[in-house]
C-alpha positions as CSV (number, residue, x, y, z in Angstrom):
1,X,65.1,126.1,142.9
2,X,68.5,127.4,144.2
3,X,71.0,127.3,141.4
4,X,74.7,128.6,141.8
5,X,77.4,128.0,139.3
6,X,81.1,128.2,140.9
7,X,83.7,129.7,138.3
8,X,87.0,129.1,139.2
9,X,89.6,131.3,136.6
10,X,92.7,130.1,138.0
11,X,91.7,126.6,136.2
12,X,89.0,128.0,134.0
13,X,86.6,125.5,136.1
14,X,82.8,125.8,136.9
15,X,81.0,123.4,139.6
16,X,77.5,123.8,140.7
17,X,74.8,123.4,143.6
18,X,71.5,122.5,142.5
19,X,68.4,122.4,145.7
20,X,65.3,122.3,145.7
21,X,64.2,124.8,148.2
22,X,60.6,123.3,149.6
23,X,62.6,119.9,150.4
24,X,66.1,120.7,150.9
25,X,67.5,117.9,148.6
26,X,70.2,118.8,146.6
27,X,73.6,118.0,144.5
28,X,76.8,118.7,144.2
29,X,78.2,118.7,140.5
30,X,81.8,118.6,139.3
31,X,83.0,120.0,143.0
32,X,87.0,120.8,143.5
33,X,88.7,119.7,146.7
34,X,88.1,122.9,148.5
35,X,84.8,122.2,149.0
36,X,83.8,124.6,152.3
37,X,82.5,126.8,149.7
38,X,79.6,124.8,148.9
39,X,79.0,123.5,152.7
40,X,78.6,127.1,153.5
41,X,76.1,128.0,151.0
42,X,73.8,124.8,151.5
43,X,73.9,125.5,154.9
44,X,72.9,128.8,154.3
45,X,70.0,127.8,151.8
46,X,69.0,125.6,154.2
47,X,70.2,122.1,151.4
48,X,71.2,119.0,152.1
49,X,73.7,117.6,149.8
50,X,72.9,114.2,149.1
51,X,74.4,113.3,145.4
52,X,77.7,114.3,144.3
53,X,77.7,114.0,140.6
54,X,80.6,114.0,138.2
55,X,79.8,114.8,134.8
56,X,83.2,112.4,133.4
57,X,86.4,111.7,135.0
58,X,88.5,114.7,134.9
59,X,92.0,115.4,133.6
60,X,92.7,119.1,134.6
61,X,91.6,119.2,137.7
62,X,91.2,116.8,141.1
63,X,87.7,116.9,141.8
64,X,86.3,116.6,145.0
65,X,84.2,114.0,144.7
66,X,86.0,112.1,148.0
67,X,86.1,115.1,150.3
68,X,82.4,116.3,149.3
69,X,81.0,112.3,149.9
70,X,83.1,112.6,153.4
71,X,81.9,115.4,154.9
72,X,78.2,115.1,153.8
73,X,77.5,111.5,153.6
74,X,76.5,111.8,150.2
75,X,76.7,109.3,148.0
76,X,79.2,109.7,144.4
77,X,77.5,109.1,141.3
78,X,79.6,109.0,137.7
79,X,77.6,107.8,133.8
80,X,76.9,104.1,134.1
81,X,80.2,103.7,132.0
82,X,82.3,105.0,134.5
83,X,85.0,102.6,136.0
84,X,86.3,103.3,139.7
85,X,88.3,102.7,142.4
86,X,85.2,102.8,144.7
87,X,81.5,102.5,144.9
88,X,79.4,104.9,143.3
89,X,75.6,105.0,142.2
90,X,75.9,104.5,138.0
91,X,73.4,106.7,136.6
92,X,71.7,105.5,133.2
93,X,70.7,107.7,129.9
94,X,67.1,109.0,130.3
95,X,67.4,108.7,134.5
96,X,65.7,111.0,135.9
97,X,66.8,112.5,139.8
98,X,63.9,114.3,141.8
99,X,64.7,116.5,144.7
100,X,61.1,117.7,145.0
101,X,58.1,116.2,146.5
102,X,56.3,113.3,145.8
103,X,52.3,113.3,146.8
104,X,53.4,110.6,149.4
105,X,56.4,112.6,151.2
106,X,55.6,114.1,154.1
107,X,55.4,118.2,154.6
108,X,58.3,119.3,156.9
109,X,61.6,120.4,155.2
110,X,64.8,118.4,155.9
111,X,67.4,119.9,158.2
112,X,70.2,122.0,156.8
113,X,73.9,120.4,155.8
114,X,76.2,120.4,158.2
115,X,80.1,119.4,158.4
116,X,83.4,121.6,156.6
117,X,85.8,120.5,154.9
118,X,88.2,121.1,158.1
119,X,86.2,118.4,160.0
120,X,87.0,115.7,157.7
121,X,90.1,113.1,158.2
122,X,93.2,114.5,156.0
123,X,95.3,111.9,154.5
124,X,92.1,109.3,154.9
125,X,91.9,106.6,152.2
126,X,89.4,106.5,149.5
127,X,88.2,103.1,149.8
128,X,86.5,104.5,153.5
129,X,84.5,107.0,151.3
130,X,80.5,106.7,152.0
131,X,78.6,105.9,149.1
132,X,77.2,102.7,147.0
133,X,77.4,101.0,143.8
134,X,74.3,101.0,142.3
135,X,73.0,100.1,139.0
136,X,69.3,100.8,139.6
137,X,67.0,103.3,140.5
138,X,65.8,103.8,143.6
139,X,63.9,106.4,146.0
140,X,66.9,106.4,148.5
141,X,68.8,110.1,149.3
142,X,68.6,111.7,146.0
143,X,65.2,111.4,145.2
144,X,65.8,108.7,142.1
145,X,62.7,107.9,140.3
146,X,61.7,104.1,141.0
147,X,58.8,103.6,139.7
148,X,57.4,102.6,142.4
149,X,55.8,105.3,143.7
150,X,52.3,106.2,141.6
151,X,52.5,109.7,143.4
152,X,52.6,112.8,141.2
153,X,55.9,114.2,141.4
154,X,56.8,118.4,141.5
155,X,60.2,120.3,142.3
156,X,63.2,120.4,140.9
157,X,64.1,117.6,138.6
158,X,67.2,116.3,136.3
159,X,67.7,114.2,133.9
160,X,70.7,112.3,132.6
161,X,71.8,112.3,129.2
162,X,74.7,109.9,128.3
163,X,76.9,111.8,126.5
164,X,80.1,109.6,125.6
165,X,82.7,111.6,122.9
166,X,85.3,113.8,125.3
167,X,85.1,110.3,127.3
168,X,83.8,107.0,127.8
169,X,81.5,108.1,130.4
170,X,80.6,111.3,130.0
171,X,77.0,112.6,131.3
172,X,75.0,115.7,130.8
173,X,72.3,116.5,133.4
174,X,68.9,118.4,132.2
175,X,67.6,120.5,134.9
176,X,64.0,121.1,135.4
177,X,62.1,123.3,138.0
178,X,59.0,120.6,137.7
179,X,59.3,117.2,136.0
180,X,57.0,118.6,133.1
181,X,58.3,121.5,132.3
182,X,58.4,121.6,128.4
183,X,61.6,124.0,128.2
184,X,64.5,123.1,130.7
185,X,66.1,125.8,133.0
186,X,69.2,124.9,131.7
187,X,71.6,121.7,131.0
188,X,75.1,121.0,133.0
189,X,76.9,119.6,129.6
190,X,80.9,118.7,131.2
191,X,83.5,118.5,128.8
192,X,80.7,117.8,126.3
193,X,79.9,121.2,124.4
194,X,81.6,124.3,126.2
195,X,80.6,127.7,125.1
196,X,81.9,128.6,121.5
197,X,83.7,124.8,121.3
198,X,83.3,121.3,122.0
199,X,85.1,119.1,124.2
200,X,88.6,117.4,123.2
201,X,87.9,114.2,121.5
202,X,91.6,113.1,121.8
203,X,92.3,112.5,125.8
204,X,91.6,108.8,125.5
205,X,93.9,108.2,122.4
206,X,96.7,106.5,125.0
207,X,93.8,104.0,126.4
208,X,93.2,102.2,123.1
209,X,90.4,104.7,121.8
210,X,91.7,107.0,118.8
211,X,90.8,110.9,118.1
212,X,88.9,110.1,115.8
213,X,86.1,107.1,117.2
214,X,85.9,109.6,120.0
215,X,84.8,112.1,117.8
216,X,82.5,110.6,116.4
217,X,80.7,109.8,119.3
218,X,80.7,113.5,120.4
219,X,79.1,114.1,116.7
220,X,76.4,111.8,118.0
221,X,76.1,113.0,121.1
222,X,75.5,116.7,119.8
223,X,73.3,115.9,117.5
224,X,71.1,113.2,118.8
225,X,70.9,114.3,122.5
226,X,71.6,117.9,123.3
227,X,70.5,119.2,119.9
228,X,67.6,117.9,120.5
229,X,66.8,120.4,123.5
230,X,65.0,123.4,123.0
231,X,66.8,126.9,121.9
232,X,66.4,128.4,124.7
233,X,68.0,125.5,126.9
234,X,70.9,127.2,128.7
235,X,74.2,125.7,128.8
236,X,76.2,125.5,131.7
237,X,79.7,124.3,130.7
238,X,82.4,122.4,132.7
239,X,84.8,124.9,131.7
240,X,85.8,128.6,130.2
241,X,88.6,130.1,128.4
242,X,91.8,129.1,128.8
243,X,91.1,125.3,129.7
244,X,93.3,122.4,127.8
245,X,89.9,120.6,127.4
246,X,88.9,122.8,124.5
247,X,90.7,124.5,121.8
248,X,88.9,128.2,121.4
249,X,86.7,128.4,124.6
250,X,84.7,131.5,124.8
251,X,84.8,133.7,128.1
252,X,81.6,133.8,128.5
253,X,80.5,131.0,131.6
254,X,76.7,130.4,130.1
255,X,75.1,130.6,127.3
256,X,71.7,129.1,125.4
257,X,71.6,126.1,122.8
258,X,69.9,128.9,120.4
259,X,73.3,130.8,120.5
260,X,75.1,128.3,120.5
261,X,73.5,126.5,117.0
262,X,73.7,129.8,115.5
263,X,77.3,130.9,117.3
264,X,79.4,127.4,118.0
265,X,81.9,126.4,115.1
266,X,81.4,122.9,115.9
267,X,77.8,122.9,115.8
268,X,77.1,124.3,112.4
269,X,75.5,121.9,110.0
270,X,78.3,119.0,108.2
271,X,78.7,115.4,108.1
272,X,80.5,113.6,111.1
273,X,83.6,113.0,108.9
274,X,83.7,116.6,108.6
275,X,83.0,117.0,112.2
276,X,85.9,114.3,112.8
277,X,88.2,116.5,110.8
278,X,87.8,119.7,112.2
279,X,87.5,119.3,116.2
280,X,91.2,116.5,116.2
281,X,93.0,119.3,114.4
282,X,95.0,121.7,116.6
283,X,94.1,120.8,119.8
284,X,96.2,122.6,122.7
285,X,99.0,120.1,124.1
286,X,98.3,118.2,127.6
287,X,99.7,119.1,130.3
288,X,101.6,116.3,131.9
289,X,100.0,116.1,135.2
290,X,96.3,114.9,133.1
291,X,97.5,111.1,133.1
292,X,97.8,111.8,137.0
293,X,94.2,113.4,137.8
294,X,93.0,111.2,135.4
295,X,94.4,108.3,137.7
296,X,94.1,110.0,140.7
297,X,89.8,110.6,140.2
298,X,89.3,107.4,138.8
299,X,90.9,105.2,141.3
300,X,90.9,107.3,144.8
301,X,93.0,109.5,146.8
302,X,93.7,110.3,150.0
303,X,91.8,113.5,151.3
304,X,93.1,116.7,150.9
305,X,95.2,118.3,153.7
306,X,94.1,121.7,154.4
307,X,97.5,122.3,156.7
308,X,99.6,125.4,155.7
309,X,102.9,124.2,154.3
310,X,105.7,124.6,157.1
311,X,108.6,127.0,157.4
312,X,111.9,125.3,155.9
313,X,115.6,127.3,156.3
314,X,117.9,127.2,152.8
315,X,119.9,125.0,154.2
316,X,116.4,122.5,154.6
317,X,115.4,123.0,151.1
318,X,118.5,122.5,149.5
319,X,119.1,118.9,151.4
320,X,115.5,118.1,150.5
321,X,116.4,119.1,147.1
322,X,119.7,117.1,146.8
323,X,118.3,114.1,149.3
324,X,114.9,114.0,148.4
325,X,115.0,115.0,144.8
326,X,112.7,118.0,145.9
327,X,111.8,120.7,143.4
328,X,112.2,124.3,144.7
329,X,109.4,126.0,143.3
330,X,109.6,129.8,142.7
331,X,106.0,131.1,142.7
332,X,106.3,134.6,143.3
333,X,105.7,137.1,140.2
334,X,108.0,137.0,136.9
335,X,109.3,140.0,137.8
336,X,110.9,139.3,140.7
337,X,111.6,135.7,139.9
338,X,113.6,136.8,136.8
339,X,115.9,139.7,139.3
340,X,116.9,137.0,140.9
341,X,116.0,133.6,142.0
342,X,118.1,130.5,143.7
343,X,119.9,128.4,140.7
344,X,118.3,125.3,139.6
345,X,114.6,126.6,140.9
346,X,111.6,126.5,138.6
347,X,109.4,129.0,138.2
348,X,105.2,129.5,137.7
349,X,103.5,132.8,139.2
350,X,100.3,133.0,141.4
351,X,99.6,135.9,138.9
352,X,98.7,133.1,136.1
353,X,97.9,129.5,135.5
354,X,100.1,128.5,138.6
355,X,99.2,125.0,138.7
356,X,98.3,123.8,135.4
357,X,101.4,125.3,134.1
358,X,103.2,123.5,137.5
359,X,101.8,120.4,136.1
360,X,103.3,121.4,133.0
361,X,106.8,121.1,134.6
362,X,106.8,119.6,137.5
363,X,106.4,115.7,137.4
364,X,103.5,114.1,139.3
365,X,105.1,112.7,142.8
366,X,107.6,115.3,142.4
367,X,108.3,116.8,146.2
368,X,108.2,120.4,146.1
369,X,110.1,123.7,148.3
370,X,107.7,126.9,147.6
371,X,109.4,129.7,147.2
372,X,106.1,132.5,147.0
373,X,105.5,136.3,148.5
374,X,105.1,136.3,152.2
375,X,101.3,135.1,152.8
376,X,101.0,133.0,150.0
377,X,102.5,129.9,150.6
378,X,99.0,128.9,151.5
379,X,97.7,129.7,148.5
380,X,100.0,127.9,146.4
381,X,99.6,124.6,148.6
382,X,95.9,125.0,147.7
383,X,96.0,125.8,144.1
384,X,98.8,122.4,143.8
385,X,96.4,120.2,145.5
386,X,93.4,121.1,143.1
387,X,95.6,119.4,140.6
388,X,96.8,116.1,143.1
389,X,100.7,117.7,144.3
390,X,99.9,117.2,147.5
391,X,104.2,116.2,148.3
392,X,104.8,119.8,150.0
393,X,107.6,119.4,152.3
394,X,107.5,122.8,153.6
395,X,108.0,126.6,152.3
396,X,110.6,129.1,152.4
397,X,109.7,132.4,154.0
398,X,111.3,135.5,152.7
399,X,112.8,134.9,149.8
400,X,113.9,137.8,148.9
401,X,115.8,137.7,151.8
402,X,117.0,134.5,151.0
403,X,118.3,135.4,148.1
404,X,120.0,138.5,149.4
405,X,122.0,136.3,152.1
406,X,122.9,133.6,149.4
407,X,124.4,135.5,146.5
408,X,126.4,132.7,145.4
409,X,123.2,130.5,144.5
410,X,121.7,133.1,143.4
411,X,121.0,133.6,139.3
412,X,119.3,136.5,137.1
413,X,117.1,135.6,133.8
414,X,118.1,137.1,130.5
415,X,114.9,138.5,129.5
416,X,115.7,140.2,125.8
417,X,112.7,142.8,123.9
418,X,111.6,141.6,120.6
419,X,113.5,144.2,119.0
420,X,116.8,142.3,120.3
421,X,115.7,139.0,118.5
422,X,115.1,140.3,115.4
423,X,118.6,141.4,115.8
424,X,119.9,138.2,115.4
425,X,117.5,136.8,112.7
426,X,117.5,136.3,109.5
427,X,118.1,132.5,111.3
428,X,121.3,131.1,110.2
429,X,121.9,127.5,110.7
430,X,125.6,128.3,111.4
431,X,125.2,130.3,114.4
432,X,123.6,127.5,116.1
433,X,120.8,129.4,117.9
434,X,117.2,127.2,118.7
435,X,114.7,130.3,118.8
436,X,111.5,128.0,120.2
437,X,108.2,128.9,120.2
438,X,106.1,127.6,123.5
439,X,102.6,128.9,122.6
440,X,99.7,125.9,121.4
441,X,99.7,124.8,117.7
442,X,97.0,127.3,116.8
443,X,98.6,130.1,117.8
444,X,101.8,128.9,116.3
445,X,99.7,128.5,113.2
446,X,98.8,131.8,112.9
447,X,101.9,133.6,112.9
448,X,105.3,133.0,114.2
449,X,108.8,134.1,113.6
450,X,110.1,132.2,110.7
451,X,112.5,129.7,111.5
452,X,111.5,129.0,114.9
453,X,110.3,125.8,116.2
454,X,106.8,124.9,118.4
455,X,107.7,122.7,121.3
456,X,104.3,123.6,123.6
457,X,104.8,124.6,127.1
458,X,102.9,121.9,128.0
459,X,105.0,119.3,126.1
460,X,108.6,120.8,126.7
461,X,109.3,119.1,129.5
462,X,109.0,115.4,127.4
463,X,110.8,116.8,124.4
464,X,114.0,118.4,126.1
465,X,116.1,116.1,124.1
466,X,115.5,117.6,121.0
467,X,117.4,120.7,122.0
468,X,120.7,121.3,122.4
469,X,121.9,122.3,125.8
470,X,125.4,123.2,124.3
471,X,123.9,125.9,121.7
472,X,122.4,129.1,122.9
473,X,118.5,129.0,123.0
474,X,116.1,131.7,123.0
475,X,112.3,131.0,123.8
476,X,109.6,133.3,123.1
477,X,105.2,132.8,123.8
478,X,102.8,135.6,123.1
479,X,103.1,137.6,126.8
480,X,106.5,136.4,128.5
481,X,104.4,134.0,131.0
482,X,105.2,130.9,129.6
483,X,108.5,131.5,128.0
484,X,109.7,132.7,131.1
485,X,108.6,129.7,132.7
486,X,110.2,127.4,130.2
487,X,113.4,129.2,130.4
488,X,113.5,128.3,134.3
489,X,113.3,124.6,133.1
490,X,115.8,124.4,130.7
491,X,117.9,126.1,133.4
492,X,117.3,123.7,135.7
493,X,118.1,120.6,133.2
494,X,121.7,122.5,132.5
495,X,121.2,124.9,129.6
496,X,123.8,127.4,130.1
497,X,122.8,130.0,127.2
498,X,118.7,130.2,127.7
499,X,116.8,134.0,127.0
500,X,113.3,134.9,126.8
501,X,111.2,137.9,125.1
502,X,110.0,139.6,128.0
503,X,106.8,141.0,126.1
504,X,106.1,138.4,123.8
505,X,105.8,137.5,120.6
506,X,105.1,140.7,118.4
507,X,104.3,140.1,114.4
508,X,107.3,142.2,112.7
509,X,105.0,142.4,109.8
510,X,101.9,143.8,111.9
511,X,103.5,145.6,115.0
512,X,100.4,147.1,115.8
């Protein structure tokens, strides 16, 4: 069996390509759009990717479902619940997908996989993408049992689990180096159980389906389906630490289901309404952009553009800015944004979550001016389009440069140490100062600087109204990442008095 799991940290993201090696068959699971990775390595294994599977329809992330099914000819396969834009095979609970050998197939290995990512058709439509809706089994491309076919089966084998609770249509796929094999290699489980959490029950609560009847199905998912797999099952998550899709995510990318039962706060024996309780409470906020993906991989997109962003002058920028209602985006790191940086831009650095906190305040559609270190302005196009901002209009090289030539536009943060806030506390209502606290709710829950309020990074950008632009603000999260980013929005929505804490939230009770 070839098995590689694909961990990207930037979005805390895994994807994964299963073959088997005596036929060549093989899947694509939970891909990103920058899928040349994966054409590489099943060339190199000798695979041809015929199934592109998506475990649920993601939020955090634009999969790559569409770019994978056009360069391979794969066909896109989602839980039989799933409702799309465009045809995909619906895969049942208990299915079972072979890519091994029947006694009936013949000998010779298939060809390799061939194609890149550079070779498909950017800005194609979706509705063009290969692939058909099916609702039953059959013993086309991916190897589907039929039964049809009285020949013993071997080789690599999985089998679907429907898994609904994080969503509607969420799947988890058993693996199997033979069909019989009484203990599984591993299990792909989504959004469904990550290591050390479980997945958000609460993403559907806008589409009619509340935290808690979600939860409750992820209760009985657990229990009655991957529960039910032997301890030494490993688990290979759709995500790691730091995702929005789970609220205490271990680091670690793998695990087992023994470790897991023993090790997994939501897996430890209590009722479902206990269950329901504890896994809706606390949950990180949503990014805005999740509506967006969430659109954007249920209904199609256009393919991904792998085209470097072009060169733009100032003078370019600030006319797409004032013409187009462009967003100049400063990407480049918080030290150098906060020395100085062109009034009006926001700000999210390479150096951390770049896009998912982009998508935290940038609006979906929004047309965007990159302002990033010379040589990255690829990057950043990149990382933006594995969350669906494709609307790059173009790049400004040098900006320090920039900046020095343009002193008039140009503005410098007012980054304060912790020790100068707690100058100016005790909080007194008559001084007017908003002292803001962007971390989640957990962490806001277990300690923060009394008086101050918890408007999320992630929800900021919808909740601007409840400041006041007029009275100074001063914004704080637990490194300087975040609060420095939301002090470049509140800048750029006309808050004249705005200061972070540069290091972060410290404990004045527990300095150490």
């Amino acid at each position: 069996m070839h098995f590689a799991q694909y961990y990207l940290d930037c979005l805390s993201q895994a994807s994964y390509l299963i073959g088997d090696q005596n036929t060549g068959r093989a899947v694509l699971v939970d891909p990103r759009r920058d899928i040349d990775e994966y054409l590489a390595d099943a060339e190199a294994a000798g695979l041809r990717i015929e199934l592109v599977i998506e475990t649920h329809i993601h939020a955090d992330f634009l999969s790559g479902h569409l770019e994978a099914a056009r360069a391979t000819g794969a066909e896109i396969a989602f839980g039989a619940a799933a409702e799309t834009g465009f045809p995909i095979r619906r895969l049942r609970d208990g299915e079972r997908i072979f890519l091994g050998r029947s006694g009936s197939d013949p000998q010779p290995r298939p060809g390799a996989q061939s194609g890149s990512e550079s070779g498909t058709e950017p800005g194609a439509e979706s509705g063009a993408e290969p692939g058909a809706e099916s609702g039953a089994e059959s013993g086309a491309a991916s190897g589907t049992e039929s039964g049809s076919d009285p020949a013993p089966r071997s080789g690599v084998t999985l089998t679907v689990l429907a898994t609904p609770g994080h969503t509607l249509e969420s799947i988890c796929l058993v693996i199997r180096e033979n069909p019989d094999d009484d203990v599984p290699f591993g299990v792909l489980t989504g959004d469904t159980l990550f290591i050390g959490d479980v997945g958000r029950p609460d993403l559907l609560s806008a589409a009619g389906h509340s935290p808690q009847d979600m939860a409750a199905r992820l209760y009985r998912s657990l229990h009655t389906k991957l529960l039910a797999l032997p301890d030494a099952t490993r688990i290979f998550p759709a995500h790691g630490a730091g995702s929005a899709c789970g609220r205490s995510i271990s680091t670690e990318t793998s695990s087992t289901l023994g470790d897991q039962r023993r090790l997994n706060y939501a897996l430890q024996p209590m009722p479902q309404d206990a269950f329901v309780r504890l896994v809706t409470a606390e949950q990180p906020a949503t990014p805005g952009y999740f509506a967006h993906d969430v659109a954007l991989n249920r209904d199609g997109h256009p393919l991904r553009d792998p085209a470097p962003p072009a060169p733009l002058t100032l003078d370019e920028a600030l006319t797409a800015r004032d013409t187009q209602g462009a967003a100049l985006l400063d990407c480049r790191p918080a030290a150098d944004y906060a020395r100085a940086h062109l009034a009006g831009s926001l700000h999210t650095s390479l150096d951390t979550r770049f896009a998912e906190y982009a998508g935290s305040v940038v609006a979906p559609g929004t047309p965007l001016v990159l302002l990033a270190a010379s040589g990255k302005e690829h990057e950043a196009r990149l990382r933006l389009a594995r969350i669906g901002y494709d609307r790059v209009l173009g790049h400004l090289p040098d900006p320090a440069g920039v900046l020095a030539a343009a002193p008039e536009l140009t503005r410098r943060s007012n980054r304060l140490g912790m020790a100068d806030l707690l100058d100016r506390l005790p909080l007194d209502p008559v001084d007017g100062l908003q002292v803001i606290d962007v971390r989640n709710p957990a962490e806001y829950a277990a300690g923060a600087l009394p008086g101050a309020r918890n408007i999320p990074l992630a929800a900021l950008a919808d909740r601007l109204d409840e400041l006041d632009p007029a009275r100074p603000v001063i914004l704080y999260c637990r490194s300087g990442n975040r609060s420095l980013i939301a002090a470049a929005l509140l800048e750029a929505h006309g808050f004249t008095d705005v200061s972070d804490i540069s290091g972060g939230y410290t404990d004045p009770a527990n300095p150490a």
